[in-house]
C-alpha positions in Angstrom: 0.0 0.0 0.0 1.4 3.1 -1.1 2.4 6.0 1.6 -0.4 8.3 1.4 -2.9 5.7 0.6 -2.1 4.7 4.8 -1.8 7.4 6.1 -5.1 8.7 4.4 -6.5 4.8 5.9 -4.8 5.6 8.8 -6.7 9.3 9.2 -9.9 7.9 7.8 -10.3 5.0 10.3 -7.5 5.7 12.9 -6.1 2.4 12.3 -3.3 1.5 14.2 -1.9 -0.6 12.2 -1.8 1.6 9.4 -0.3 4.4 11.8 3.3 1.7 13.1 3.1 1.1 9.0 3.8 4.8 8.5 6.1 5.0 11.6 8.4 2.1 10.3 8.0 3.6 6.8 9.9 6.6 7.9 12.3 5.4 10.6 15.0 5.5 7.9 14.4 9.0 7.6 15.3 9.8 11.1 18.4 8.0 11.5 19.6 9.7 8.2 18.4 13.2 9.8 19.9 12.4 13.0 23.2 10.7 11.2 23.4 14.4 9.4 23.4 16.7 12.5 25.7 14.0 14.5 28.2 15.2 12.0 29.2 18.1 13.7 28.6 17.2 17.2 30.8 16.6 19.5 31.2 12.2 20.4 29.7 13.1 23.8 26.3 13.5 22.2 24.6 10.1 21.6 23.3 9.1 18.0 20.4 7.1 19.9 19.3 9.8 21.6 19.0 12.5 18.5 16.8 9.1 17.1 15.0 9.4 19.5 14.2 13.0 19.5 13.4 12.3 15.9 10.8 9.4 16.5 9.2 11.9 18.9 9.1 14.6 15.8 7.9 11.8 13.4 5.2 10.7 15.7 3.7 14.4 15.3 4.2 14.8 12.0 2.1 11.7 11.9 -1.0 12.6 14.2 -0.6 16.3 13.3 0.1 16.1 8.9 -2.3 18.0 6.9 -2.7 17.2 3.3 -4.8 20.2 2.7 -1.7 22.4 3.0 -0.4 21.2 -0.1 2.7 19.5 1.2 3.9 16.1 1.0 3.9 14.0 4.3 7.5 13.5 3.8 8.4 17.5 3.4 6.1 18.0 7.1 7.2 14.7 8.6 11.4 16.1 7.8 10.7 19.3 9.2 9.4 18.3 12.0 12.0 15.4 12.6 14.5 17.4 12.5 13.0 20.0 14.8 12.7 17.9 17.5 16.7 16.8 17.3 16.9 20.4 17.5 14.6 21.1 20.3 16.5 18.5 21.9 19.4 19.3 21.6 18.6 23.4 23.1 17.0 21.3 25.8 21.2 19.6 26.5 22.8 22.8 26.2 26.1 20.5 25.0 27.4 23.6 23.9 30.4 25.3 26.2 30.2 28.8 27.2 33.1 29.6 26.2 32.4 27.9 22.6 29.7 30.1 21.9 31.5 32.8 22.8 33.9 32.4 20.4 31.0 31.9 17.7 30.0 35.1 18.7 33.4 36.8 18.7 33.7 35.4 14.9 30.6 36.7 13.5 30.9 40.3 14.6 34.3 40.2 13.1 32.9 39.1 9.5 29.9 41.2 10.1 32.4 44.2 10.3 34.7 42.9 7.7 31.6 42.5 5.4 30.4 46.2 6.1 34.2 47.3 5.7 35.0 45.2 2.6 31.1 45.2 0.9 31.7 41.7 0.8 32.6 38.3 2.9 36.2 38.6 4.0 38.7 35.9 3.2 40.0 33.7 6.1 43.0 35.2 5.9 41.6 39.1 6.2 39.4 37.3 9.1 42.3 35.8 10.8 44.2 39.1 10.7 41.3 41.1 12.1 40.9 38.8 14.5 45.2 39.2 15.5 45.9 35.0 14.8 47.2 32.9 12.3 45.1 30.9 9.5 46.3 27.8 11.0 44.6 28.9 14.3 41.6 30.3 12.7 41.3 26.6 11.4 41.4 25.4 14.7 39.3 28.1 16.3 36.6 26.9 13.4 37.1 23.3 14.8 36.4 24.7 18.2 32.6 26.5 17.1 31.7 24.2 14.2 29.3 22.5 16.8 27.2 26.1 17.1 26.5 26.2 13.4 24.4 23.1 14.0 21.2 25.5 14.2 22.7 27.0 11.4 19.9 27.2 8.7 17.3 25.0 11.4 17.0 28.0 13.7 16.2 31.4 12.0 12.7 31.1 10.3 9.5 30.1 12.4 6.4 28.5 11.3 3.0 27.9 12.6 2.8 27.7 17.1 6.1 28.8 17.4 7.5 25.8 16.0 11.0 26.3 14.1 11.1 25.8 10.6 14.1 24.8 9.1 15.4 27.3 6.3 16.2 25.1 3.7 12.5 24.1 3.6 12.2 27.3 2.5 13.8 27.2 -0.6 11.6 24.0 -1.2 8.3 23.9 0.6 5.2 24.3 -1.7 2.6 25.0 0.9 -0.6 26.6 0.4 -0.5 30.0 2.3 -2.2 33.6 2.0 -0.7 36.5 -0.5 1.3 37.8 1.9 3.4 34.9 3.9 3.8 33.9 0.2 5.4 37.1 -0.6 7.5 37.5 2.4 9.0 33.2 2.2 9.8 34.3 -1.9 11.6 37.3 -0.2 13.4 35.1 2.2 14.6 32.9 -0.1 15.9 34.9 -3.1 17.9 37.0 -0.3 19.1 33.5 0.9 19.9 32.5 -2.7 21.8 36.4 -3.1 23.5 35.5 0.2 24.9 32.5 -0.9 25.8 33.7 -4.5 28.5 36.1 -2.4 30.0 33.5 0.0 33.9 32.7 -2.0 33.5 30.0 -4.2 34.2 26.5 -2.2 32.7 28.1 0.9 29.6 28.6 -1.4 30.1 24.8 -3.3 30.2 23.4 0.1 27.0 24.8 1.1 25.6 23.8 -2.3 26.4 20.2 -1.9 25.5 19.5 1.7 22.4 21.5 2.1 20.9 21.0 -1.6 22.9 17.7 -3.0 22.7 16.3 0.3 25.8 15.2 0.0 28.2 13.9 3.9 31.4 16.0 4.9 33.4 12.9 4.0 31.8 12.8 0.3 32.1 17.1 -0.6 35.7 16.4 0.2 35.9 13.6 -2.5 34.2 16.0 -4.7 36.3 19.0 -4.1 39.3 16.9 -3.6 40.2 18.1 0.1 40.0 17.0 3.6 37.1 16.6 5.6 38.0 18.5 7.8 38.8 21.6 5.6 35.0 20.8 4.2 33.8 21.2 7.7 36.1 24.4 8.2 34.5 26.2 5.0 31.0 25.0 6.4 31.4 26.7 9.2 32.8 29.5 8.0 29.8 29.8 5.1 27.1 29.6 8.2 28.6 31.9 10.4 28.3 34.4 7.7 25.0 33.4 6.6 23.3 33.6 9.6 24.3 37.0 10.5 23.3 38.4 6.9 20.0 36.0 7.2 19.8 37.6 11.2 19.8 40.5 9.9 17.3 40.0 7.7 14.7 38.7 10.2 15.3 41.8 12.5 15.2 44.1 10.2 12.9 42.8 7.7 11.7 43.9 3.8 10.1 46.9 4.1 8.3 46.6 1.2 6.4 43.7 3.0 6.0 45.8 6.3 4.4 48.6 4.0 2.2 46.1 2.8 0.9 45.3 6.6 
């Protein structure tokens, strides 16, 4: 029986059978999301329990999908998946102080550098700024790699506060009034102009993990470099990202707030 054909069974009669069909139908799904954001964690955060976050999320995607809205169960049931790996992981605070710190250190210097230079700075203008060497601004992007996590997952929000992952953004084809239309098309062509000004790998690498999909381990096949210098330009791509995209959220299109 195809997907929708049990979950629509499964909304129809509340069949529970029909609903552990779905749930192991889309168990795979969570280990890969959960696989994806173990990436940059450090090994003190357990796989299992980022699965289990997930199951939670797929559970309500399950009772809680719409197919009015236009989207595909799979879209919702990813979204909300990997919110609740996210919520989780807000809820460990596994983060350092001192980490974040250092995250935050970095992006007001590129936020400067970008305002300076009218574009993203180089690492090595953002090592000088910042008084180190390249090879320690490699290892200081080692250090906060783990805080770009929520990179793209934390800055939009959808319907009852819930978070809603940016990339969905770029993809999502959900039914919605003139103006939430207008303002998610906004979002994402100034995501799309964000990315179009990151240097080239820094904007490649972004390109082939968020979009392609593709592991750490497998962009540095592609691009013919380590994994680790992969990770390194990933982090260095979202830092700069999420301030322009921060930024963005504060301050908003005005043509949309004219519009209100």
């Amino acid at each position: 029986m195809a997907t929708d054909k049990v979950w629509t069974y499964y909304q129809r009669l509340n069949d529970p059978e029909a609903r552990e069909k779905l749930l192991v139908e889309y168990l795979p799904l969570v280990k890969y999301i959960a696989g994806r954001i173990a990436i940059a964690l450090p090994h003190s955060v357990e796989l299992d329990d980022l699965v289990n976050a997930g199951v939670i999320g797929l559970i309500e995607a399950v009772n809680n999908f719409d197919p009015s809205r236009g989207v595909k169960l799979e879209t919702y049931a990813t979204s909300r998946i990997r919110g609740a790996i996210v919520d989780e992981l807000r809820r460990l605070d596994w983060a350092p102080r001192s980490v974040r710190t250092k995250s935050k250190e970095m992006e007001k210097v590129i936020d400067t550098l970008a305002n300076k230079l009218g574009r993203f700075p180089t690492e090595e203008e953002l090592a000088e700024s910042l008084g180190i060497t390249t090879e320690e601004l490699a290892k200081r992007m080692e250090d906060v790699k783990a805080t770009t996590l929520l990179s793209l997952d934390e800055l939009t929000e959808g319907e009852g506060g819930h978070k809603e992952p940016l990339v969905d953004v770029t993809s999502q084809g959900m039914k919605e009034d003139a103006l939430s239309k207008l303002e998610r098309e906004e979002l994402r062509d100034y995501l799309a102009r964000s990315i179009n000004e990151l240097p080239k790998q820094e904007r490649l690498v972004v390109a082939l993990y968020y979009y392609e999909e593709l592991t750490l381990k497998e962009i540095g096949q592609v691009m013919q470099i380590s994994e680790s210098r992969v990770s390194q330009l990933h982090t260095k791509a979202i830092l700069s990202l999420r301030l322009k995209l921060k930024r963005w959220l504060r301050e908003g299109s005005l043509e949309t707030k004219a519009r209100r």
